[in-house]
C-alpha positions as CSV (number, residue, x, y, z in Angstrom):
1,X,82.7,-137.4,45.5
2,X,80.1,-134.5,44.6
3,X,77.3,-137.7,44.0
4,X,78.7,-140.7,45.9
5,X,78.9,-138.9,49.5
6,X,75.3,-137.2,49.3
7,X,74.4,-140.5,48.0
8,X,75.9,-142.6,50.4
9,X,74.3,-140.0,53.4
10,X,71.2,-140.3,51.9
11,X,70.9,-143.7,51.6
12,X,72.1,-144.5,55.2
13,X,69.2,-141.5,56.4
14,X,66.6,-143.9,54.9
15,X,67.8,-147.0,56.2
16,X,68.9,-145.7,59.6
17,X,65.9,-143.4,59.6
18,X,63.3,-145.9,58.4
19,X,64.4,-148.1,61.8
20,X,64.5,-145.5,64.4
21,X,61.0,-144.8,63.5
22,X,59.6,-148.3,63.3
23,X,61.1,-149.2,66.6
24,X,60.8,-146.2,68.3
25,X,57.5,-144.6,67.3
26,X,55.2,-147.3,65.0
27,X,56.0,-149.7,67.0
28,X,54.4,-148.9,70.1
29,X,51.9,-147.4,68.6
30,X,50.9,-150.4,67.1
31,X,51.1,-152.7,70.0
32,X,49.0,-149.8,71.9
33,X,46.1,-149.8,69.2
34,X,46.1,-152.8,67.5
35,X,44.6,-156.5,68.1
36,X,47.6,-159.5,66.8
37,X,45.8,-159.9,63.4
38,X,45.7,-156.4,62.3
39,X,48.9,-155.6,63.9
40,X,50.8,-158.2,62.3
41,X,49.2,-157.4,59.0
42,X,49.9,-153.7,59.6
43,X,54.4,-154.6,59.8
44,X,53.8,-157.2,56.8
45,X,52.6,-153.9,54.9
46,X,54.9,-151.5,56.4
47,X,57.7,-154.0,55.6
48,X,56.5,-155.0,51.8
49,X,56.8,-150.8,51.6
50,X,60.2,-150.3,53.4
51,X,62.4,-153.6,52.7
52,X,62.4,-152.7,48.4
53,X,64.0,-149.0,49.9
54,X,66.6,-151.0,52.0
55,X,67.5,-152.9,49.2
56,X,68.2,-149.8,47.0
57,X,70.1,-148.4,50.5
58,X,72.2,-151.6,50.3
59,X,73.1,-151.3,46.7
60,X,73.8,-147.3,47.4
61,X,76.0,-147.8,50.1
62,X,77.8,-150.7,48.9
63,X,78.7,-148.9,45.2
64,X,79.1,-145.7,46.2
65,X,81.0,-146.4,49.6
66,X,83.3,-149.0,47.7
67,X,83.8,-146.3,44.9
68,X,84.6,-143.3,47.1
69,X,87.2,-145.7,48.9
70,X,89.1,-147.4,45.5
71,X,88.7,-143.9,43.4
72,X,89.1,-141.5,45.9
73,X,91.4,-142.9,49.0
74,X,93.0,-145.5,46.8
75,X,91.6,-148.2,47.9
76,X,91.5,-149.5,51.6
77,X,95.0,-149.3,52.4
78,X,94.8,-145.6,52.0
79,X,91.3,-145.1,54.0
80,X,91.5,-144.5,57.7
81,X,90.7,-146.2,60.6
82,X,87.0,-145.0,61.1
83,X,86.2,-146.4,56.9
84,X,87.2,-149.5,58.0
85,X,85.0,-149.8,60.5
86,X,81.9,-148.1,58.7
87,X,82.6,-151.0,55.9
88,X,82.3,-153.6,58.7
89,X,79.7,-152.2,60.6
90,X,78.0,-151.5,57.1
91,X,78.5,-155.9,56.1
92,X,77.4,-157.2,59.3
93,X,74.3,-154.8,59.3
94,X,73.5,-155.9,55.6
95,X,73.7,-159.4,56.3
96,X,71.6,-159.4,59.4
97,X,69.4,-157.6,57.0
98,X,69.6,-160.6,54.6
99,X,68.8,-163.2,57.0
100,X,65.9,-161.1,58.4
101,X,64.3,-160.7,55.0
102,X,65.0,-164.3,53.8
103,X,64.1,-166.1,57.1
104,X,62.2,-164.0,59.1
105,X,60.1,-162.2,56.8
106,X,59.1,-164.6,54.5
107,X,58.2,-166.9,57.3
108,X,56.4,-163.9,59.0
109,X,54.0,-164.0,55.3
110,X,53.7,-167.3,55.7
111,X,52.2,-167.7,58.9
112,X,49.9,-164.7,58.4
113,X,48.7,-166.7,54.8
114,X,48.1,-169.5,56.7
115,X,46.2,-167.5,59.5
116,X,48.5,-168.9,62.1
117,X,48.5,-165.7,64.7
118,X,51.4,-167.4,67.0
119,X,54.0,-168.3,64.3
120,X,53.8,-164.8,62.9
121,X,53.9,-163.1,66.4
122,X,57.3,-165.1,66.8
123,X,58.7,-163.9,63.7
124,X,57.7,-160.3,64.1
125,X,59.3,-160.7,67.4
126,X,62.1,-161.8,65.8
127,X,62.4,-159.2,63.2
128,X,61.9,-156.8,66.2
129,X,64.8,-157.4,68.0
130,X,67.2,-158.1,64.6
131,X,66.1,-154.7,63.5
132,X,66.9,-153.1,67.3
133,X,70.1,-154.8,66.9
134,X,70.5,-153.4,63.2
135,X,69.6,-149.6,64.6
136,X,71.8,-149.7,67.2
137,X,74.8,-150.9,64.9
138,X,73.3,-148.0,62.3
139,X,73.6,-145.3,64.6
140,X,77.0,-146.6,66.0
141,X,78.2,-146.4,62.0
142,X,76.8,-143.1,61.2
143,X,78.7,-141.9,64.7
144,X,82.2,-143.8,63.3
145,X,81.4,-142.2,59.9
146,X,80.8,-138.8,61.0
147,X,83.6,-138.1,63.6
148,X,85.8,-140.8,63.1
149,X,88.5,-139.4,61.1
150,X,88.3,-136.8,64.2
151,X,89.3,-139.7,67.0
């Protein structure tokens, strides 16, 4: 428990964290400053930087959440209520993560290789509002997490 929890905090900061900033601060920033072309450009960087540190959040949470729970609880049947629900919360954000990256993302590169402005404004768009959806369920988990064993 000594490294999986700090890990598993850690890791959920820098996903959670990486979000709330993006959709809170860059991105308005960035619609406030910045043409289509160099905007878009700017979240195909900003995600090529961030997505390989969500991956390594994924495989964090996932080994060190799934060992805490079979090493420590006993496996789910001992965990409570509120790890349950972090588990689920934690699968449904990691696969709307996974579709994001494989569909939206690489079509996002695609478009901007291909200097097609509209098709990559879509998928940004699209990204947008799966990684508003993704932050809300992030900050729901760390809330479950964090006082759940308390409800």
């Amino acid at each position: 428990m000594l490294i999986a929890l700090p890990l598993h905090v850690l890791a959920a900061i820098i996903w959670v964290g990486g979000m709330f900033f993006a959709y809170m601060i860059l991105r308005a920033v960035a619609a406030s400053l910045l043409e289509p072309p160099a905007r878009l450009a700017l979240w195909s960087q900003v995600f090529k930087r961030f997505f390989p540190w969500v991956w390594a959040a994924i495989i964090v949470l996932l080994s060190s959440g799934l060992w805490m729970t079979f090493v420590e609880f006993g496996g789910m049947k001992n965990a409570g209520k509120h790890i349950h629900l972090m588990l689920t919360l934690g699968i449904i954000m990691m696969l709307l993560f996974l579709h994001l990256f494989f569909a939206y993302y690489r079509k996002l590169n695609t478009a901007l290789a291909a200097k097609d402005i509209p098709a990559a404004e879509q998928q940004l768009n699209k990204i947008r509002r799966m990684v508003g959806v993704n932050l809300i369920l992030g900050l729901v988990t760390a809330v479950v997490a964090s006082a759940g064993r308390f409800i």
